[in-house]
N, C-alpha and C positions, 0 to 999 in steps of 0.2 A: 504494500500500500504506500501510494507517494505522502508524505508530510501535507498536510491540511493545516488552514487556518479560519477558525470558526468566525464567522460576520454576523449571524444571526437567528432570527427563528422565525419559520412561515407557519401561520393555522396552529403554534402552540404543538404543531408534530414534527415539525420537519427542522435539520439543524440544517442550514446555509452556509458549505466552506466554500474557499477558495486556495488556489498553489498556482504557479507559474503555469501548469497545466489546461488552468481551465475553474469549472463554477461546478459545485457537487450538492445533492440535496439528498439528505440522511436523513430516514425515517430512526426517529430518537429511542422507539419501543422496539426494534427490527435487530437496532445493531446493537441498546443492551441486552435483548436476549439471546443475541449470539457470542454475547462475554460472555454472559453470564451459564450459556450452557457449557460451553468452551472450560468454564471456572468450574462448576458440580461434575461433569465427566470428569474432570484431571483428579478432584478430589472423592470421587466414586471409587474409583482404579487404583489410586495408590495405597498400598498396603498398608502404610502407616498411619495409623488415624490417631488424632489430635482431639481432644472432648473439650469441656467449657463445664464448667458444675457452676450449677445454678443457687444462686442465694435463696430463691422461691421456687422450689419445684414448679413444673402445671402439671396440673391434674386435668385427665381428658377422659372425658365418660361417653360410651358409645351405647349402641343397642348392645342384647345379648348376640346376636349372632357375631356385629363386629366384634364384639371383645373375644368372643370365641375365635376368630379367625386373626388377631392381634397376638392372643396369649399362645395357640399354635405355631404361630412366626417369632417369637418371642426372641429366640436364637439367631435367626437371621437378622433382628432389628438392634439386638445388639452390636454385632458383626459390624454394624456400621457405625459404632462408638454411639449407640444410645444405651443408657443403662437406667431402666423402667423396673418397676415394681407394681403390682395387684394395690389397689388402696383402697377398697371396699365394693361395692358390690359394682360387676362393669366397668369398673374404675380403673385406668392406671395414672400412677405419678413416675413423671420423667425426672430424672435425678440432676443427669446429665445429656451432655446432647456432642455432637461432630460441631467441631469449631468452625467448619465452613459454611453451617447454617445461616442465612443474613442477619444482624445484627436488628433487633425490633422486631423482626417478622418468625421467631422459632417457633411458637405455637403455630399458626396458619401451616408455616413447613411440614414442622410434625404432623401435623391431620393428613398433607398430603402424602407424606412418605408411608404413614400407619393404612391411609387409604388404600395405595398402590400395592403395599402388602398383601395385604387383603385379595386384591385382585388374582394374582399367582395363584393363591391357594396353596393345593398338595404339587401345581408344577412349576415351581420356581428357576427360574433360572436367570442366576447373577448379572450375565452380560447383558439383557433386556429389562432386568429390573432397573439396571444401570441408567441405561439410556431412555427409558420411559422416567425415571424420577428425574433425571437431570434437565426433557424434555418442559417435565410441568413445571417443575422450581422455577427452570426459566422464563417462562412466560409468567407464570405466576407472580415472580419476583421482579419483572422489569418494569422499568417506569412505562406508564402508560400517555395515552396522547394529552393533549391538552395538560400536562404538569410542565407547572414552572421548572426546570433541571438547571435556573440560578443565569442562564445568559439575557 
């Protein structure tokens, strides 16, 4: 990618650069969720997981069936540097969480990640759970149209 120089913002969507090259218009929700997937895959994949212990647990209560299909995956949702605990009835409390969660947004995440769990069921597998949670965090987590992003 050539070097860019931001000039503006059109409709509150689109950033307006410029370079020697020419005039470029970047949709601002497109190319954060393409960091941002780029960011959750690297940290999917890498063996070493980093956690965050949380001063206030959250606690997430679901139906019976989700929490059944939660407390079955339990091992795998570890795995990915959550460490969850049973807190009463459907109940779990997240203790800690993977450090590359977004900063503000760990609950919302966790619902999707516990969600996407879920989904697999009895056939899990690693490389697509990968890329399906990295897919929603990303969108999930990218700024959306119309937000101020400070230019």
């Amino acid at each position: 990618m050539p070097e860019m120089y931001p000039v503006g913002l059109a409709k509150g969507t689109y950033i307006i650069c410029h370079n020697e090259l020419g005039m470029y218009i970047i949709d601002q929700h497109a190319a954060n969720e393409r960091i941002n997937y780029e960011n959750y895959m690297k940290a999917l994949e890498d063996k070493k997981v980093y956690t965050t212990n949380m001063l206030f647990p959250i606690t997430l209560e679901y139906s019976h069936n989700e929490f059944m299909n939660i407390k079955d995956n339990l091992d795998k949702i570890e795995s990915l540097g959550f460490e969850v605990e049973e807190f009463g009835i459907n109940t779990f409390r997240v203790i800690s969480h993977p450090s590359w969660l977004k900063e503000g947004y760990e609950e919302e995440s966790i619902h999707h990640i516990f969600e996407l769990m879920g989904e697999f069921k009895d056939k899990f597998d690693r490389v697509k759970f990968n890329e399906k949670a990295a897919i929603r965090l990303a969108c999930k987590m990218s700024v959306k149209a119309n937000t101020n992003i400070g230019y």
